[in-house]
N, C-alpha and C positions, 0 to 999 in steps of 0.2 A: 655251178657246173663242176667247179673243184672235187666237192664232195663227191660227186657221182663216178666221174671218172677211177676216183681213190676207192671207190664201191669196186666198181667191175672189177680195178687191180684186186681186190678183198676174193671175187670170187672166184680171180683166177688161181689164188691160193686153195681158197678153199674146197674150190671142185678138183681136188688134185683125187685120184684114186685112197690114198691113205689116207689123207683127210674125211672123205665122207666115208669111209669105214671106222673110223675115231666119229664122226658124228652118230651116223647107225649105232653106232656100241653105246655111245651117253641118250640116245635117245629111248632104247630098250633096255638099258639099269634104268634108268629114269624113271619109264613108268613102271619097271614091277619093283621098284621100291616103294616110288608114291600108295602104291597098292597095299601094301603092309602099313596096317594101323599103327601109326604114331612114327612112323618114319617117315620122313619128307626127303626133300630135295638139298635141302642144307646139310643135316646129317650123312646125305648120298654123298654129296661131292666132300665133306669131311673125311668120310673112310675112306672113298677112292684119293685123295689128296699124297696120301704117301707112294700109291701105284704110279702115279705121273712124275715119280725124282726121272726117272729113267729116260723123259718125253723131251722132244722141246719145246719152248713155250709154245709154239702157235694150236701143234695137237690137243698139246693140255687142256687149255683153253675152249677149244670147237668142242671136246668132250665133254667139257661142265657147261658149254650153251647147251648143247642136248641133254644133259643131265636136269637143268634149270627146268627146261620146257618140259621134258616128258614127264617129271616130277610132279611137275604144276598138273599134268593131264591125268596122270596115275591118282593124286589123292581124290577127282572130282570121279574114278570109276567106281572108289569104297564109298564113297560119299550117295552115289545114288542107287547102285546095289544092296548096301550093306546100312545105312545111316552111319557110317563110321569113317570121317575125313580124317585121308593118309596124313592132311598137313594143315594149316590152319587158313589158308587162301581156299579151301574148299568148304569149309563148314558151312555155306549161304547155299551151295548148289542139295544139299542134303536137304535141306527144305522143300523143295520140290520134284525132286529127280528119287527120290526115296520113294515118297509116293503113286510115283509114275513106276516105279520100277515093281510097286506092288500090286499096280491095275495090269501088271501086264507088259507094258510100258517101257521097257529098262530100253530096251536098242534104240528106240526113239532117242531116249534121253540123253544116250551114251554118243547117240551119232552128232546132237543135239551140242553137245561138250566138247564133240571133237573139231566142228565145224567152230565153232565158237572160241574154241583154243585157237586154229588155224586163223581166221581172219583179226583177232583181236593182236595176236603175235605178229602177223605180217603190216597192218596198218600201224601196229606202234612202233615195228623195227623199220617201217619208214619216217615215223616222226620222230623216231631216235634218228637218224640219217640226217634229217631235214632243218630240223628243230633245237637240237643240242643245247646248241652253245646257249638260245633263248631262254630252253628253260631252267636251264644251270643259271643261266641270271638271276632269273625271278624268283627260284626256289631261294638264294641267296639272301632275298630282300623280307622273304618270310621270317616274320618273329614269336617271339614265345607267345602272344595273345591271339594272334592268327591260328598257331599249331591247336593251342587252347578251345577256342573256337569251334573249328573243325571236329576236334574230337567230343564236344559237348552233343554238336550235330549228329554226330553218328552214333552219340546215347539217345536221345530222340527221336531220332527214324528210328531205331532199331526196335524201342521198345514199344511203339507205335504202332506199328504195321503186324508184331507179330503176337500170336495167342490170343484165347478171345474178351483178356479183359487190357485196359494198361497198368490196373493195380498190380496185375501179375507180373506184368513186363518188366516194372519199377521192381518190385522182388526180386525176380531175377538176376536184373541188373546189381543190386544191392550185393547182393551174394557173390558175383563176379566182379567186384570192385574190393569188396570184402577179402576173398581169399587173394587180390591182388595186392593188398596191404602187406601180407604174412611177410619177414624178413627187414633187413635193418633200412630204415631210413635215409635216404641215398644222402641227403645235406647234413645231417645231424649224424649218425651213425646208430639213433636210438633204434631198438629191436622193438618192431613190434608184431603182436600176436603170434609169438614166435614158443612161449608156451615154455621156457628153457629148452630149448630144443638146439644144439648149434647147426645140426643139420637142417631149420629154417630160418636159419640167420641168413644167406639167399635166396629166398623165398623158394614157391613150389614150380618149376618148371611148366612152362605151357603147355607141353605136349602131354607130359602128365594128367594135365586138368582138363584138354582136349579128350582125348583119350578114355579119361576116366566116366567124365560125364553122356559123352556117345557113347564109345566103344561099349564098355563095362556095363553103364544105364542101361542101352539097350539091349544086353546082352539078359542081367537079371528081369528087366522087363517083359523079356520074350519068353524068360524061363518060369519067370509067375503066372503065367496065364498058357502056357503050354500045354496042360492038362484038358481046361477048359474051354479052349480053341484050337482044335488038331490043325495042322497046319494041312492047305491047299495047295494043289501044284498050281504053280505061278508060269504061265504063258511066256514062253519069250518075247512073242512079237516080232513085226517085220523088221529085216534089218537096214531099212532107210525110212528115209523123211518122205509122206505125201506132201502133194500141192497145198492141203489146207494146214499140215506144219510149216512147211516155208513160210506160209503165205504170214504166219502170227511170229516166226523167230527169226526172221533176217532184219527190222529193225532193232532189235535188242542187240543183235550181232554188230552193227554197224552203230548203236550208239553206246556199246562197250569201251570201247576206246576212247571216246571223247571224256568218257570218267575215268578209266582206269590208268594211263600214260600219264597224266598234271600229277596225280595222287602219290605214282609209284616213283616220279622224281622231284618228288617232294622229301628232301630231308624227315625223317621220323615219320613216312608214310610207310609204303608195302600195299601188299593187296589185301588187306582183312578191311580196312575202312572204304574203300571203292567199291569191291564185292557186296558190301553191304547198303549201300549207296545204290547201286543198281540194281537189286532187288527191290529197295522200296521203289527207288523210279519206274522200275516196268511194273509194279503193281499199280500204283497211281494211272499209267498209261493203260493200262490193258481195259479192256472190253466185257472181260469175264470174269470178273471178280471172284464168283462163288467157285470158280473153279481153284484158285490160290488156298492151298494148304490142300491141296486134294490132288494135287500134280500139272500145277499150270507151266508147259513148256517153256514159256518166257524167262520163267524164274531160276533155268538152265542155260538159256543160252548167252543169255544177259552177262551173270555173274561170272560167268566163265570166258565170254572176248573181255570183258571188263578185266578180270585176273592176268589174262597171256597177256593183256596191251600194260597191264601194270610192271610185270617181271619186264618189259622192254623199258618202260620207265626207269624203274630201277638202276636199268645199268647206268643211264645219262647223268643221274649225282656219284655213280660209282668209278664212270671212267674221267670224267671230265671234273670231278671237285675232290677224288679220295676221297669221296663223305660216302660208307654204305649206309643202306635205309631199309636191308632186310637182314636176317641170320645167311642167308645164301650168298648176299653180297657182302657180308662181312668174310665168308670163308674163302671167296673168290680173291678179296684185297688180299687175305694171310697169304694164297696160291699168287700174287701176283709179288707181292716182297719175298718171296722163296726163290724167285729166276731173279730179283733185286730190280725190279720195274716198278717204278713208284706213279700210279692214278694221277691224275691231275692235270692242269690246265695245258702241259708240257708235252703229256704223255702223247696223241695226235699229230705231232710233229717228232717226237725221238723215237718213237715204236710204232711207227704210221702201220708198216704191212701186217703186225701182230695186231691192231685195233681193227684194221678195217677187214681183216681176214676172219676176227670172230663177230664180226655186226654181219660180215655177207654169211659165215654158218649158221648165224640165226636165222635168216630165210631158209639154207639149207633142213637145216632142221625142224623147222617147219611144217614143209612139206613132207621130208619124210615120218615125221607124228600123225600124220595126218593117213597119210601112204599105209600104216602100216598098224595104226590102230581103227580108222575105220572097219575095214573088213572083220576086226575083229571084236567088234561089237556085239555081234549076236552068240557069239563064244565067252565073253565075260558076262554075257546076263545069262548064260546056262549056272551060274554060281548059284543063282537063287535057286535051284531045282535039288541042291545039297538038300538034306535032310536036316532041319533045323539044330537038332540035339548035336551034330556035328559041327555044322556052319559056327554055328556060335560058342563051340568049345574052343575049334583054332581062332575065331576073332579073339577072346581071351587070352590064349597061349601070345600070339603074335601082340595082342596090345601088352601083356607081359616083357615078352621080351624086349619093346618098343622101350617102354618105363626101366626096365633094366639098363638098357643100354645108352642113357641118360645119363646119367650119374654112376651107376654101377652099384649102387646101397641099396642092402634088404627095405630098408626104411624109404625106397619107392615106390616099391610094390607094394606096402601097407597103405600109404598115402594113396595109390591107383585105385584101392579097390575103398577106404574109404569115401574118394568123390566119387567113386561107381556107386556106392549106395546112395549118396545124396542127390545123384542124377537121377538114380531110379524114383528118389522120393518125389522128385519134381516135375516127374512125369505123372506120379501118383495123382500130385494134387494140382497137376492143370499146369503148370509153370513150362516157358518156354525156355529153351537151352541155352538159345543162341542169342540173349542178350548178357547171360552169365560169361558165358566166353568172350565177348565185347569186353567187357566189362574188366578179364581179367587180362586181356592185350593189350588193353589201352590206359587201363585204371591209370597204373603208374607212370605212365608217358605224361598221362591228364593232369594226375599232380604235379608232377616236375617243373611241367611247362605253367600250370601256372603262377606256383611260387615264383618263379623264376620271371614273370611279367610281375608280379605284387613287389618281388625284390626292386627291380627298375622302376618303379612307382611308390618305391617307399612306403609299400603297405597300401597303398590306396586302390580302390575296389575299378574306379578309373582306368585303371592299369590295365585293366582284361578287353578294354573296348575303344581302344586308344589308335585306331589303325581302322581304315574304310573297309577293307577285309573281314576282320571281326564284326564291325556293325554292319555288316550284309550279312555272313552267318548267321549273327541273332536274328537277325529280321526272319530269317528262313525259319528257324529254330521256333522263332513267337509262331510263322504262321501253321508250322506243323504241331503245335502246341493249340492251336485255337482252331483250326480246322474243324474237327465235326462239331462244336459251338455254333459255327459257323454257315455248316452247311446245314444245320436243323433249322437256323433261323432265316436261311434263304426258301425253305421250304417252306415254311408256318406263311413266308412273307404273300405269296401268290395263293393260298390257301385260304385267306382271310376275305376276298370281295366276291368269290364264290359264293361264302357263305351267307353274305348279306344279299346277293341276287338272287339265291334261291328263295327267300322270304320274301 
């Protein structure tokens, strides 16, 4: 009951006039940044980070929760209008919401995203509330063969579930593991695939290779067959949910959360392994199979309460252990030693009204994401009624300028439009995107952690399965591994005394 009472004080702060006007402000940067290919929420609250000396802390603050959140919602609007995710917690809703947005579809999707952002943010900033200090325990007891684990999982499902062979999927993934290598060797400091190049001696930036493989792929993609396929006006569609969308996207909604909160305050999580996690789950679950990869709504509203329940996650290793576990909560810590407020176990009792003043702007904010980009649903899918040859000039320009303002070197924008043609080429030849992108967010997590269990084991293979955690992973891993083996021989099984009764 402590908590809750230290809540309401939170939103007496927070409901001050100035206050939810610094909210409205971070929640409308938020999304039309998320909105611009290759710029996210991290980079958002980056630039704005030097406009806030002038603030005090508590504004600063409720303005990067709004920033956080509408971030989070803006990349899942280019994601499902455009194939082009503003940030890399939305590359799962592009899989489907893309689709949908091209039958027609988009306000569904978009309203789809926004409900989905809204419930998956207010159920985890209640288990942020509730739960804290639990899961900051348990995150604590996770070790390098668990992290190891986890992320072997999320190369499995991923490449699993999507495109229609897994040879391709393992390709893909190959190749996003691959350009995850590029730069020096985090234990040795050996450079590798790095070409003498010192400007990939830090390897190639995410967004970069997000960016380059969407954005860009899609963009030559749309331009090679341009001629050959004049482009259709595309239907807006209603701007709400019928009875029979509810009726298929409120449990996706509501088991969003239960994946994406554990994930996102999980030291070295974030929302890219959850998103993708709840995508293959609501496919497994669903009813309509044949409709996945054609614009099955599930695959929208899923991944997206999964993602908002995640960024709530996040905060919980962020305020209670100073451990960040995304780039947004990494710039949020730098914003938080700038007023000289140090995260941690401490921070709940010596900055009690600054903490619980931006856990209650998260609900504020919230609702006003919701408030204010609902209505505005059937306004963002008039985008697709651009004239193609334009639309996808400014997605270039903007994923340019995105890649630019990375690093600031020519030598990004060659790098951009390089993986724009290798994305084009893997669209050529049947290959899915989105386990290359896995592949290059996690590669190096993947290796890290698990030298880093082989080191504790002294080389032994032992090392990676040493924890009841890990060996329930693998088991998951074998059985999504063996699965359609599986299911042909449960079929052949009842197929067989048929065929001797017919005789």
């Amino acid at each position: 009951m402590d908590s809750i009472s230290l809540l309401l004080d939170g939103f007496a702060t927070a409901l001050t006039p100035q206050h939810l006007l610094f909210a409205a402000v971070g929640v409308v940067l938020g999304t039309a940044i998320g909105v611009l290919p290759g710029i996210g929420p991290a980079m958002a609250v980056a630039l704005l980070l030097p406009v806030t000396y002038g603030l005090e802390p508590t504004a600063a603050f409720i303005m990067f929760a709004g920033i956080y959140y509408g971030g989070m919602f803006g990349g899942s609007t280019t994601s499902i209008l455009l194939n082009t995710p503003g940030e890399s917690a939305s590359v799962v809703t592009a899989m489907e919401g893309y689709p949908m947005a091209k039958s027609g579809r988009g306000s569904q999707a978009l309203a789809a995203a926004a409900i989905g952002n809204f419930i998956g943010g207010m159920l985890g900033t209640i288990a942020l509330v509730l739960l804290a200090p639990v899961v900051a325990a348990l995150a604590v007891d996770i070790g390098a063969p668990d992290y190891f684990a986890i992320m072997v999982l999320a190369f499995i499902a991923v490449t699993s579930v999507l495109g229609r062979s897994r040879i391709r999927g393992f390709a893909s993934l190959l190749i996003g593991l691959s350009i995850g290598l590029i730069g020096l060797d985090q234990l040795t400091g050996q450079a590798r695939l790095t070409f003498g190049s010192l400007h990939l001696a830090d390897g190639i930036d995410i967004v970069i290779v997000a960016v380059g493989l969407f954005a860009v792929g899609e963009s030559l993609w749309v331009a090679a067959h341009l001629r050959h396929k004049p482009a259709k006006p595309v239907p807006v569609g209603r701007p709400w949910l019928g009875r029979a969308d509810l009726r298929r996207t409120w449990r996706p909604w509501l088991r969003g959360p239960a994946i994406g909160f554990p994930f996102g305050a999980i030291p070295a999580g974030g929302a890219e392994v959850p998103t993708f996690l709840s995508y293959v789950t609501e496919k497994r679950f669903s009813r309509r199979k044949d409709e996945w990869g054609k614009g099955a709504i599930e695959g929208v509203a899923g991944p997206e309460s999964t993602a908002s329940a995640s960024a709530a996650g996040t905060l919980v290793t962020m305020l209670t252990l100073g451990l960040p576990t995304t780039a947004v909560a990494a710039v949020m810590l730098a914003a938080f030693q700038q007023y000289g407020i140090q995260p941690g176990p401490l921070l709940f009792e010596r900055e009690s009204a600054l903490v619980w003043g931006l856990i209650a702007s998260l609900f504020v904010g919230l609702v006003l994401l919701l408030l204010i980009n609902l209505p505005m649903a059937p306004l963002w899918a008039k985008l697709l009624r651009v004239p193609r040859p334009y639309l996808y000039a400014g997605i270039l320009f903007f994923a340019s300028v995105g890649a630019y303002a990375v690093g600031g070197e020519v030598i990004d924008l060659l790098l951009l439009f390089l993986i724009g043609v290798l994305g084009f080429a893997m669209r050529r030849y049947g290959l899915p995107v989105l386990p290359a992108i896995i592949g290059v967010i996690l590669g190096p997590a993947a290796e890290l952690q698990m030298r880093r269990a082989l080191q504790l084991s002294d080389g032994s293979l032992v090392g990676l399965v040493n924890s009841p955690m890990a060996v329930v992973v693998y088991l998951i891993v074998a059985v999504i591994l063996t699965w359609p083996l599986l299911r042909r021989l449960l079929r052949r099984a009842p197929a067989e005394p048929r065929e001797h009764t017919g005789v």
